[in-house]
N, C-alpha and C positions, 0 to 999 in steps of 0.2 A: 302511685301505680308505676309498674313498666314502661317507659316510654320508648317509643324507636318510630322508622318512618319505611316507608316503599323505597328503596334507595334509587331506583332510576326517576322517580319523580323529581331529584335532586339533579343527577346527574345519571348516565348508561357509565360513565368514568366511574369507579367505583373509588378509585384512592381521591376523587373529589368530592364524591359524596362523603366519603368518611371523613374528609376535611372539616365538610360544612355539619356533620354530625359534632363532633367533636365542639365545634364553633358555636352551636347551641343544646352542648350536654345532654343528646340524644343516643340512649346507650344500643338498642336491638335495632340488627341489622335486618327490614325483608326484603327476598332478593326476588326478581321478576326476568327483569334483562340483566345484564351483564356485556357490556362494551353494548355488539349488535345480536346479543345470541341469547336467548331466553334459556331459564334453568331449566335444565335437563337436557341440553345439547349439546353444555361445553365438554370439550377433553378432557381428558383424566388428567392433565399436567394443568390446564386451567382451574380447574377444579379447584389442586391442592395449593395453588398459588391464591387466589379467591379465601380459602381457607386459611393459611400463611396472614393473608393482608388483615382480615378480621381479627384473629387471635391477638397477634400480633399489637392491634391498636386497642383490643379489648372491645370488642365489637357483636356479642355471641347473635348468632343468626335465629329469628323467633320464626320463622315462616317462609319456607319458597314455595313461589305463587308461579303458578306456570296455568293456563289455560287449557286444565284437560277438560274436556267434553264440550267446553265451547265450540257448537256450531254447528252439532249434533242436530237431528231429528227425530220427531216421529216415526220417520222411515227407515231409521238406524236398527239393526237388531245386532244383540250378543255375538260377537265371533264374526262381524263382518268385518269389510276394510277398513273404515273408518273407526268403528270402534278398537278392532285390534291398534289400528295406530295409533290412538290417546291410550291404550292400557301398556303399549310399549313405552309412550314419551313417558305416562305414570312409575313403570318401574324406575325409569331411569332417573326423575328426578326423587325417589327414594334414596334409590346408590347415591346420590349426590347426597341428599340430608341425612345420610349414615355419617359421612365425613365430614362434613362442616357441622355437624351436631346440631341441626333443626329437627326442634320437638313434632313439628308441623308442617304437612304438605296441603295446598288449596288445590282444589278441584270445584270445578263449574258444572252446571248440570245444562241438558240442550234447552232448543230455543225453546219460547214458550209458548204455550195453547193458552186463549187468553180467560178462557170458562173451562174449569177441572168438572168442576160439580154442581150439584142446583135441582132443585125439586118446584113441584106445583106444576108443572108442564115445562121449565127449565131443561129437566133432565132427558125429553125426548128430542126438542127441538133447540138448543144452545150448548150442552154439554159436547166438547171434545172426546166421544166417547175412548176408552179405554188409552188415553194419552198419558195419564199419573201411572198406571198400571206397567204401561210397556217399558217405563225408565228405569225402574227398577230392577229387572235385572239387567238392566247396563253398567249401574255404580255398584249392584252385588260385589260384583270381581273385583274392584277398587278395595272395597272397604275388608276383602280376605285379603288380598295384597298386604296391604295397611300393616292389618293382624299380626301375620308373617315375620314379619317385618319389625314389627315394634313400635311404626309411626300412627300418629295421628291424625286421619286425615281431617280437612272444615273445608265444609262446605261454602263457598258464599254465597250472599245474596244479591245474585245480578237484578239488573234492571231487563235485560232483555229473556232472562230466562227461567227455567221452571220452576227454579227454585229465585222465587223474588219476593220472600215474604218472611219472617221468622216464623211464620206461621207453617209456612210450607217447608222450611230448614226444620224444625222440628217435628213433622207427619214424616219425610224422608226418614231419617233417624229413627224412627219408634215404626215405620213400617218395614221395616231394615232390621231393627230388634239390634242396632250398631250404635249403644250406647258409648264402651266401651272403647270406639275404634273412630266416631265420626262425630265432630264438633260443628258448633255454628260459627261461620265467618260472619260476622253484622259488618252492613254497610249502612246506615241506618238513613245514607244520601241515596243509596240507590235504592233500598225501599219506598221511601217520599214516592217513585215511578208509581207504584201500586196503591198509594195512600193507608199504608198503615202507617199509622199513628205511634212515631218513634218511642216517646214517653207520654203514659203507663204501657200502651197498649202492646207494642212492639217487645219492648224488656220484660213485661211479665211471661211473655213464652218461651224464654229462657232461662227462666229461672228453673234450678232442681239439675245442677250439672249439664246444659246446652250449651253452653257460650265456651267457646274456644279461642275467639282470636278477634279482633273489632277493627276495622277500619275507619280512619274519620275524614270527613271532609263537609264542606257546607252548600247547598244546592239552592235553587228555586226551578220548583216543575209546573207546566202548564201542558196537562197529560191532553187537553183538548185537540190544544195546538201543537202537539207531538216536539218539544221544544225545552230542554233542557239547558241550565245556565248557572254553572259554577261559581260561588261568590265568593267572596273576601270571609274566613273564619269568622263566626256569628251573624254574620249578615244576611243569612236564609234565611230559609223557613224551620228550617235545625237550630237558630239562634238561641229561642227560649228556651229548648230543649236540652244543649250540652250539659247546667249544671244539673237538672235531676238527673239525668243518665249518669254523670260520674257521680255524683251522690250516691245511688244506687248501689254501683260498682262497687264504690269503697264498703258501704255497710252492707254488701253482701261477700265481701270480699272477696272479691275477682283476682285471679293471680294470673292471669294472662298477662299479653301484650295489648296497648293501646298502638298502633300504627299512624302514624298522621298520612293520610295519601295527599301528596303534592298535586293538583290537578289543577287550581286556580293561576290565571295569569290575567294582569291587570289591564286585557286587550291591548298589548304589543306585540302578544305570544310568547313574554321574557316570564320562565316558568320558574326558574331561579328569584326572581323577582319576586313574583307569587308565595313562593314559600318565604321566604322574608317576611311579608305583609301580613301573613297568618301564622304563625310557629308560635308568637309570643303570645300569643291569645291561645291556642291549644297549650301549651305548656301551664299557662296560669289554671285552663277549666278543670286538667287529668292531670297535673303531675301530684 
């Protein structure tokens, strides 16, 4: 399969990151930050230097990940400030994945209501009423952008937000009618938040053209205790799970990217470190 990583989870230095790419035959580059400037904010001369440094090292960029809609609400509607200002950053990290030639632009969806739906006396007294409904025409515009445009946008699967489920990454999409235009991001650590069930449960609602773009990393959640905790590659609750997932992948053959997200550090905060003590065990489960 494809392999590449987040590259600020390496390094915000990108000719280090591409160092330590290089160092463990990690070919796609996805871009987030850059130095201290998140994509879709740099210059037009950083841009084509960014772009230069890639090519360059042979580097091709599979996704820039910029936080649109993160942070969004219920109380958000089409055409106000907040929203025009992520459909602004959105154009702009487009203009940018025109030039560095990213197939993929990420977008987040707002925070989340924690009950969509629910019947038997659920749906008069727990339902968030009309909370999936109002989102929708918010990533409308996103996903005609998109179109426009020629990109592809994926959505991910946050932990804190309303899309935190493949489940709900694939309702968006088909209530959207934006087969064509909008992919699933799986994060299938930040799904664990919600407890679906990475493998079968989670990959079978992607199957039939959903899956766009994967992120990986290994987690243990204790949603009681509101308490998340990053572990050493296969050392979660992800463990048993990575090879049927890339099993999967391959005999369904996924032509994506696999991403590794650097996010584990072995309690020093040496995040360099971290990806060392995991790279070689994601390379052995996906390459």
């Amino acid at each position: 399969m494809k392999l590449g990583v987040i590259c600020d989870g390496i390094s915000r230095d990108l000719r280090r990151a591409v160092d330590v790419m290089d160092e463990f035959d990690l070919t796609y580059a996805e871009l987030q930050f850059v130095g201290d400037t998140e994509v879709g904010d740099h210059s037009d001369a950083e841009i084509r230097e960014i772009d230069m440094l890639l090519r360059d090292r042979g580097k091709p960029v599979s996704c820039l990940s910029r936080h649109v809609f993160a942070g969004m609400t219920g109380a958000n509607r089409p055409g106000d400030g907040l929203h025009t200002k992520h459909m602004d950053a959105l154009k702009r990290v487009i203009d940018m994945a025109l030039v560095v030639g990213s197939p993929l632009v990420r977008i987040m969806t707002p925070k989340k209501e924690q009950i969509l739906w629910g019947s038997n006396g659920a749906e008069r007294w727990n339902v968030a009423h009309g909370a999936w409904d109002a989102m929708l025409p918010l990533i409308a515009p996103a996903v005609e952008t998109a179109r426009a445009a020629g990109i592809t946008l994926v959505v991910e699967t946050g932990n804190g937000t309303m899309v935190n489920s493949n489940y709900t990454a694939r309702k968006l999409i088909d209530d959207l009618d934006a087969r064509d235009a909008l992919k699933v991001l799986w994060d299938p650590g930040n799904n664990c938040w919600c407890h679906e069930l990475a493998y079968p449960d989670g990959y079978a609602e992607l199957r039939n053209d959903y899956l766009g773009h994967l992120h990986i990393k290994d987690v243990q959640v204790d949603t009681p205790r509101a308490t998340l905790e990053v572990r050493r590659m296969g050392e979660g609750q992800l463990g048993p799970l990575f090879s049927p997932i890339s099993n999967a992948l391959r005999a369904d053959k996924y032509n994506g990217v696999v991403s590794f997200e650097s996010v584990y550090h072995p309690g020093d905060g040496d995040f360099e470190a971290g990806f060392g003590l995991c790279i070689s065990r994601f390379k052995e489960l996906f390459a």
